[in-house]
N, C-alpha and C positions, 0 to 999 in steps of 0.2 A: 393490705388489710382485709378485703373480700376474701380471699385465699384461703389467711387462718381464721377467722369466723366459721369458713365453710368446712375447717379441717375440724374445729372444736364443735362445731355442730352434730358434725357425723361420728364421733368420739361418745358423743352424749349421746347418740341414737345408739349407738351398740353398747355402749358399757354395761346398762343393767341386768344385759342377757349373758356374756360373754361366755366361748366353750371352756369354762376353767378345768382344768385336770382332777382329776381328785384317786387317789389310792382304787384300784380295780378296774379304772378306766380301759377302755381300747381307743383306739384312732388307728385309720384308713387314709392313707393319702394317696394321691394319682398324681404321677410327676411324668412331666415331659424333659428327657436328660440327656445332654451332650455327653458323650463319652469320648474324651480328649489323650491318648496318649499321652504320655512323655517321656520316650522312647527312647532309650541308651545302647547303644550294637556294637560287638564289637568282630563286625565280621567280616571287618580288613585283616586284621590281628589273628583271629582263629582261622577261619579260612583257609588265608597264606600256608599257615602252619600246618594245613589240613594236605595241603596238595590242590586247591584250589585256586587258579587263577584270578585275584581280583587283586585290586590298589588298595594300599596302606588305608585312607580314609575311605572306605566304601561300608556300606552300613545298610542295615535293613530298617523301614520306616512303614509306620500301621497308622492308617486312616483314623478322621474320626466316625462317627455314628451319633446318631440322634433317635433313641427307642422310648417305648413308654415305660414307667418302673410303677411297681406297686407296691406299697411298704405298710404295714402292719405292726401297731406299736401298742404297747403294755406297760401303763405306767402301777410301779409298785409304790411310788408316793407320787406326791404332783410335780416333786421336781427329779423322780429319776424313772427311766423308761428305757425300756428293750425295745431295739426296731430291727425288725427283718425285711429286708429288703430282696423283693422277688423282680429280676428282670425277665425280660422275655431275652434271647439270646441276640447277644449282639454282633454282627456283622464286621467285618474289617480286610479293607485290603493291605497286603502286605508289596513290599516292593523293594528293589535294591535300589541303590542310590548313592552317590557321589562317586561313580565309579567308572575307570578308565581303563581296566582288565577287559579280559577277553569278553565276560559275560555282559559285561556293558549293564546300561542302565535299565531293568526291565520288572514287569508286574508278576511278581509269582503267584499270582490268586489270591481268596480271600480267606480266614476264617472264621468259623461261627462260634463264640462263648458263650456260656449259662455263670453266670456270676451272684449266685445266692450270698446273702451278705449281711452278718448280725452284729451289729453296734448298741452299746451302753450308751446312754444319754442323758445330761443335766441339763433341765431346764430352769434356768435364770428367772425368770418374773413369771409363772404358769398363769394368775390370778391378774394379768397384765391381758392388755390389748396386744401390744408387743413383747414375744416370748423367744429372747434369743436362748440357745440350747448349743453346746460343742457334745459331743460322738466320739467312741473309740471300738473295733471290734474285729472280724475278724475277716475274711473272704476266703471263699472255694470256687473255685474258674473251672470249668469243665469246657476242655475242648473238643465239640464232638463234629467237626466237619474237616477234614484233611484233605484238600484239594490242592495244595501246592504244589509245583514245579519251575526248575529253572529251565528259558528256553525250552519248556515245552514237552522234558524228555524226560528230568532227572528229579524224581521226584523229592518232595521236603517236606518236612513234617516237625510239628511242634509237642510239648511234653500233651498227656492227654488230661492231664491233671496238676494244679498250681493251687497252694493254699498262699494267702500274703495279710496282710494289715490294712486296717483301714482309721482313717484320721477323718473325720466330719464336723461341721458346721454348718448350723440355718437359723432361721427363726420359720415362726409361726404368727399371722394376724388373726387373733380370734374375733371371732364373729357373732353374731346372732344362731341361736340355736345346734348348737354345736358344731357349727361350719370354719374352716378356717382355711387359711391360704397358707402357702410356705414356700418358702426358696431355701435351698440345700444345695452344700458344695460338699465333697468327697474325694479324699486322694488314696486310694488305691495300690499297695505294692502288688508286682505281677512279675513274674519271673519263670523264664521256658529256656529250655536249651532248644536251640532249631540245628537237625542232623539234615544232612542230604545223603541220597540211596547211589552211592560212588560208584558203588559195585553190587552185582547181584545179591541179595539177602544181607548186606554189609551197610550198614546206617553207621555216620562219620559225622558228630559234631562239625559246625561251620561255626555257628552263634551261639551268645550265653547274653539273650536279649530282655531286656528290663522293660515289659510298657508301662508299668506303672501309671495307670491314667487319674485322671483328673474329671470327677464325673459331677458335670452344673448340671442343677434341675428345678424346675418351676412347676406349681402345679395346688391343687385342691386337695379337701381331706374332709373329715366330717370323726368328731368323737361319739361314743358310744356309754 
């Protein structure tokens, strides 16, 4: 009983201020976001087929990363808004896996993405405390760091450029003085062919890898 009192209480403290949306608005948010893979390889398959000794189920697998995101959003009425979302470049080890071929199980390094990313957004209740919102849009991955190799020698490299889709979901707790909180989920299509360097000046598909990630994030904002 203490509990909801204290929850209706603080409900009545913020309600008469709350950051509601309105036609021309801006909002700034600062999210802290897991950037999660979901990773599909098929570089037992390709591989094989390549001249490459590896096992049937052997597969290429990319770390997650945890960066800061900055997003920047434009409501043209209170329930629909453009959001751009600017990360700083995300990080990722890349590595083989399940695998009993000659290359065995090993870390081929990391790479670095810039993943700028613009979604359409409907907000549900904007003139609410609680303002759940779904997202649809688009992504550009730009791969600008190529540091792979296998064992060390041969080098690998992924496309330098992936456009994909993006699907989102959050809400937002508006606040006192146009302050708000929000948590935001995001699924990501990403898709690279990964070649290895066989032969002198000769780059040979191995993979046609999907990471497709799943990008969780928590974080503040303030409207405009």
């Amino acid at each position: 009983m203490k509990k909801t009192l204290l929850v209706l209480a603080l409900a009545a403290t913020f309600a008469p201020a709350l950051a509601q949306a309105e036609a021309g608005d801006w909002a700034v948010r600062l999210r802290a976001v897991d950037v999660a893979p979901n990773e599909s390889s098929d570089l037992g398959k390709i591989a094989n087929a390549a001249g490459v000794a590896v096992s049937p189920n052997a597969e290429l697998t990319v770390d997650n990363n945890v960066i800061p995101e900055l997003d920047i959003s434009y409501y043209f009425t209170k329930n629909i808004a453009a959001e751009l979302i600017l990360a700083l470049g995300t990080r990722h080890d890349v590595n083989i896996a399940n695998n009993t071929g000659a290359l065995g199980n090993q870390n081929l390094g990391s790479v670095n993405m810039l993943p700028p990313t613009l979604t359409a957004q409907w907000h549900f209740m904007p003139d609410q405390t609680f303002d759940p919102y779904v997202g649809a849009g688009v992504n550009y991955t730009h791969s600008f760091d190529h540091n792979l190799t296998a064992s060390g020698v041969v080098p690998i490299r992924i496309d330098r450029n992936m456009f994909g889709f993006v699907a989102q979901a959050g809400f937002d707790i508006n606040l006192k003085d146009g302050w708000l909180i929000n948590a935001d989920v995001k699924y990501v299509t990403m898709n690279t062919d990964v070649e290895a360097q066989l032969a002198p000046n000769t780059w040979t598909k191995i993979d046609d890898l999907d990471i497709n990630p799943w990008v969780f994030g928590i974080g503040i904002g303030k409207k405009f």
